[in-house]
C-alpha positions in Angstrom: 0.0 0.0 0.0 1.4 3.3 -1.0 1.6 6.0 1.9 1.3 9.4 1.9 5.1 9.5 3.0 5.7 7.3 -0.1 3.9 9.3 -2.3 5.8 12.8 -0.8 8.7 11.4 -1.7 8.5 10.0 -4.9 7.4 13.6 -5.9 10.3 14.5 -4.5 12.5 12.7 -6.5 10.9 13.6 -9.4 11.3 17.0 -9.1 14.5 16.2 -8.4 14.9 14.4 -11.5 13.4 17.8 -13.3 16.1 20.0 -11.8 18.9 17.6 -13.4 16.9 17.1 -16.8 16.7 20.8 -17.2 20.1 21.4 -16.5 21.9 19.0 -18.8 22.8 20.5 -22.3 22.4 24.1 -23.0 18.6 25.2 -22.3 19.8 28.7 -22.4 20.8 28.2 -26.2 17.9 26.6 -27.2 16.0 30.4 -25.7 18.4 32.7 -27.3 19.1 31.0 -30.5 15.6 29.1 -31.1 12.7 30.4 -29.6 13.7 34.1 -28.5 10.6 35.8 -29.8 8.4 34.3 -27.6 9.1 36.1 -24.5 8.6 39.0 -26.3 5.7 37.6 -27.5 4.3 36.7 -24.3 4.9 39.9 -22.3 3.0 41.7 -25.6 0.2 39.6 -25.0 0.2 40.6 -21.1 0.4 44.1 -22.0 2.8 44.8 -19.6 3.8 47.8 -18.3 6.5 49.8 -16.3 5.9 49.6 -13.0 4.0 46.4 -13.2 4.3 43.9 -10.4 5.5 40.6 -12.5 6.1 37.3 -12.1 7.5 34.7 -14.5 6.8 31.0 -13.2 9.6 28.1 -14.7 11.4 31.4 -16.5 14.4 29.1 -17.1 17.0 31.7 -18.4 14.6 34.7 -18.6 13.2 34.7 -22.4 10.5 36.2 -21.2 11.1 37.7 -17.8 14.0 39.8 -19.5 11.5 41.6 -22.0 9.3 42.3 -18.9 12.1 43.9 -17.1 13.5 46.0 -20.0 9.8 46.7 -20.3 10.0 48.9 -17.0 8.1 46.2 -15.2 9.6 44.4 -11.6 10.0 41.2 -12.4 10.6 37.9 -10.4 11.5 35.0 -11.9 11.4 31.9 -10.3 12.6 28.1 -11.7 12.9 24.8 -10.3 16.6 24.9 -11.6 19.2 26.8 -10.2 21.6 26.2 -12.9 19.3 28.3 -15.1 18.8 31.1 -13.2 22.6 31.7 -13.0 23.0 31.8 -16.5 19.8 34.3 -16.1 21.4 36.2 -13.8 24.5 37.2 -16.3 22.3 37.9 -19.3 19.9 40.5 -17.0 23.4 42.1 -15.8 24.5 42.3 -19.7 21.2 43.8 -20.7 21.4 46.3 -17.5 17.7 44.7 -16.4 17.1 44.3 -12.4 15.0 41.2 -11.6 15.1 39.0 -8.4 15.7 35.6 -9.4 14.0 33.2 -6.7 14.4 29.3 -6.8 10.8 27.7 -6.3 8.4 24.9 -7.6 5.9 26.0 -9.7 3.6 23.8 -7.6 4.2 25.4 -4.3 5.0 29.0 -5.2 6.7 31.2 -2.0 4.9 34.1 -2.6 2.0 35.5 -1.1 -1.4 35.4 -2.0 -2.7 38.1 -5.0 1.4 39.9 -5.0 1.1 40.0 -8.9 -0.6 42.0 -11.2 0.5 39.8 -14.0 1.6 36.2 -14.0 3.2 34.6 -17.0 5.2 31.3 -18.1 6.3 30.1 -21.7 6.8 26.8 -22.4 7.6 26.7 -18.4 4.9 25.9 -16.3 3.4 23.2 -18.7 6.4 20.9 -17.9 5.2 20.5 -13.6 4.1 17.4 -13.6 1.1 18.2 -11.7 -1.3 20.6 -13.7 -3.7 21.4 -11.3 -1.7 22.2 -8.2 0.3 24.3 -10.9 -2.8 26.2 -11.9 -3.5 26.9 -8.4 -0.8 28.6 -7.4 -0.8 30.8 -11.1 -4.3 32.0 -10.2 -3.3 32.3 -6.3 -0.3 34.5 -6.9 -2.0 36.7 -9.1 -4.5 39.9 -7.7 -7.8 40.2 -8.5 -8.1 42.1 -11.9 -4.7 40.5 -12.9 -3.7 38.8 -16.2 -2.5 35.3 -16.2 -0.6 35.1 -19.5 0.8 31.1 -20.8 2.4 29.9 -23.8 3.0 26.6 -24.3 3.7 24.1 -27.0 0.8 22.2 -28.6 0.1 18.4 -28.2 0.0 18.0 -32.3 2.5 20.7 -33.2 5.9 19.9 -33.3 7.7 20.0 -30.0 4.7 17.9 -28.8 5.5 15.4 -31.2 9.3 16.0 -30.4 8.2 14.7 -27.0 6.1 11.8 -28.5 9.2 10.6 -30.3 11.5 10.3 -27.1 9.1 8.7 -25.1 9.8 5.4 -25.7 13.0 5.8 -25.0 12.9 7.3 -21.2 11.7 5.3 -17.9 7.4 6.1 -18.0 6.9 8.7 -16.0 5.4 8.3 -11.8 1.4 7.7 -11.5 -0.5 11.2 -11.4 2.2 13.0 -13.8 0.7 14.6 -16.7 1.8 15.2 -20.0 3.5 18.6 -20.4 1.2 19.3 -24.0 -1.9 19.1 -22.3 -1.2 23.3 -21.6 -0.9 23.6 -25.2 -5.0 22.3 -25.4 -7.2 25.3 -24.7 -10.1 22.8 -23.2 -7.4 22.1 -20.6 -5.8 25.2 -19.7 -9.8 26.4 -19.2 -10.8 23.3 -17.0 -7.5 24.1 -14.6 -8.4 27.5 -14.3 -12.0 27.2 -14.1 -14.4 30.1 -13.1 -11.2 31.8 -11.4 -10.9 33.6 -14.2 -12.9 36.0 -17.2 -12.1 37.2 -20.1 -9.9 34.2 -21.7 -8.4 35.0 -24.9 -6.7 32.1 -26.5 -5.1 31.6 -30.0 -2.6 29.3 -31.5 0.0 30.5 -33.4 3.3 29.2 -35.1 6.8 29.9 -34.8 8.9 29.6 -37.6 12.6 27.9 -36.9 15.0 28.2 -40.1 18.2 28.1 -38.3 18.7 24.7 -39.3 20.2 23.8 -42.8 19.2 19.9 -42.2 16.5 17.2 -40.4 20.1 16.0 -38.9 21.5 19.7 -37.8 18.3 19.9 -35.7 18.7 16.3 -34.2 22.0 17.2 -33.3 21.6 20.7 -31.9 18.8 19.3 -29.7 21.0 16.0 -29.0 23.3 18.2 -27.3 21.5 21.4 -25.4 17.7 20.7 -25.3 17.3 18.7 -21.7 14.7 16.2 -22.5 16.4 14.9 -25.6 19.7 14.6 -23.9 18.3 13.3 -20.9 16.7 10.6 -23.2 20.2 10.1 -24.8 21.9 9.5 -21.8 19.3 7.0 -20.8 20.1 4.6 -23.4 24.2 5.7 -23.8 25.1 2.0 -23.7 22.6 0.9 -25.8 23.8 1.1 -29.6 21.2 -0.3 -31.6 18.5 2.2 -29.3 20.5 5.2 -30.0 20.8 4.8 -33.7 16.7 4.3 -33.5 16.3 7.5 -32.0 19.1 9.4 -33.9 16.7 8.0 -36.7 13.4 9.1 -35.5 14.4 12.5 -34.4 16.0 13.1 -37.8 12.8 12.0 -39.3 10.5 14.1 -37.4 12.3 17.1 -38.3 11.9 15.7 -42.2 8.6 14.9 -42.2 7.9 18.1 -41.1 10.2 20.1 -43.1 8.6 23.1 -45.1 11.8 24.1 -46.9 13.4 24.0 -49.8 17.2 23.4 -49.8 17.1 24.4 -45.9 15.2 23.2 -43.1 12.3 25.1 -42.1 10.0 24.1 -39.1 6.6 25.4 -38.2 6.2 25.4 -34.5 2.8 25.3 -32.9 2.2 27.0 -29.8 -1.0 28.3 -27.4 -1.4 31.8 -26.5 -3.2 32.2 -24.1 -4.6 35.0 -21.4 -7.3 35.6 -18.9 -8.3 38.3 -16.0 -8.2 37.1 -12.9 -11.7 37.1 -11.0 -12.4 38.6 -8.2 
């Protein structure tokens, strides 16, 4: 019979297990040289403003709580991963942005109740295992009249079938963990939130990555820096035959989805998504 003291700490090791994932490779490359518009996207959607009270949940490196702060706004941006937040730390001192940078799980946020008059996350928060007690704390954290602002990768778009294609390749994940795509379904994102909020604005949009010339310069760019994928590799390191599958499949996925001609060019799904907080 599993105990409550059992169950504490399995989740415990998982988020343990996050911490490490998320600081193998180079997650900070994947934000600057990747995806860096969609901070900027993100904090445009929150119409945020100088002087606003901000807070970016899982901001990893700061894609988005950097734009915030250059905005004018006082940003805090809190992650599971230390490792990350030191690398954000150097790029807010090059950019001459002040944010506090707090170490926290998105599931149990150290803040107090309503501190934020806007709360935001891209492609952080949907990667808690635990989608509900992460929705929570969002709408807890946030005042009353506040915006909740997410943006998070889609369960058919392409980083959701990124993640498809290493599953079968990494231990299954503990009972009651949830897929990290499920924030990129609008049905979802509403259900967690529920009647907390109004005014829910939601749109999916596509990112378009051409910094790849080939299916195999993306496999191997995201081999190396993006922490799932070389969590996954690591998994299987002294399995041959299993890496050469997923070498394979990850190659494939990027050419099966391939929109260019004579370089690789990717269309990357992602939800937008905003709402007032009720009150």
């Amino acid at each position: 019979m599993t105990t409550s003291t059992d169950a504490a700490a399995a989740d415990e090791a998982l988020k343990a297990r996050h911490r490490t994932m998320w600081a193998l490779g180079n997650y900070p490359a994947v934000a600057s040289e990747v995806i860096p518009e969609l901070g900027r996207i993100l904090v445009a959607a929150c119409e945020i403003r100088p002087g606003d009270r901000v807070l970016d949940v899982a901001a990893g490196s700061g894609n988005a709580a950097l734009p915030a702060a250059l905005a004018g706004a006082r940003v805090t941006a809190s992650d599971l991963t230390p490792e990350l937040l030191e690398v954000g730390r150097r790029l807010a001192d090059d950019h001459g942005a002040e944010l506090d940078w707090r170490q926290a799980d998105a599931e149990a946020l150290p803040f107090a109740d309503g501190e934020f008059d806007k709360v935001m996350s891209c492609v952080g928060v949907m990667f808690a295992p635990h989608h509900q007690a992460s929705a929570d704390q969002l709408v807890r954290v946030c005042r009353a009249g506040g915006t909740i602002g997410l943006l998070s990768w889609t369960p058919n778009g392409f980083v959701g079938q990124l993640l498809a294609t290493v599953k079968p390749y990494v231990a299954p994940p503990p009972p009651g963990a949830q897929p990290a795509p499920l924030w990129g379904d609008e049905k979802h994102v509403r259900a967690l939130l529920g009647d907390r909020v109004t005014d829910v604005v939601a749109r999916r949009q596509s990112l378009r990555v051409d910094g790849f010339a080939t299916p195999e310069a993306f496999r191997d760019f995201f081999k190396a820096n993006y922490g799932p994928t070389v969590a996954a590799y690591r998994g299987i390191a002294d399995d041959q035959e299993r890496t050469a599958a997923l070498d394979r499949d990850l190659a494939e996925l990027a050419r099966r989805n391939d929109r260019g001609e004579g370089a690789t060019v990717l269309e990357w799904e992602y939800l937008l998504l905003t709402a007032r907080r009720a009150g």
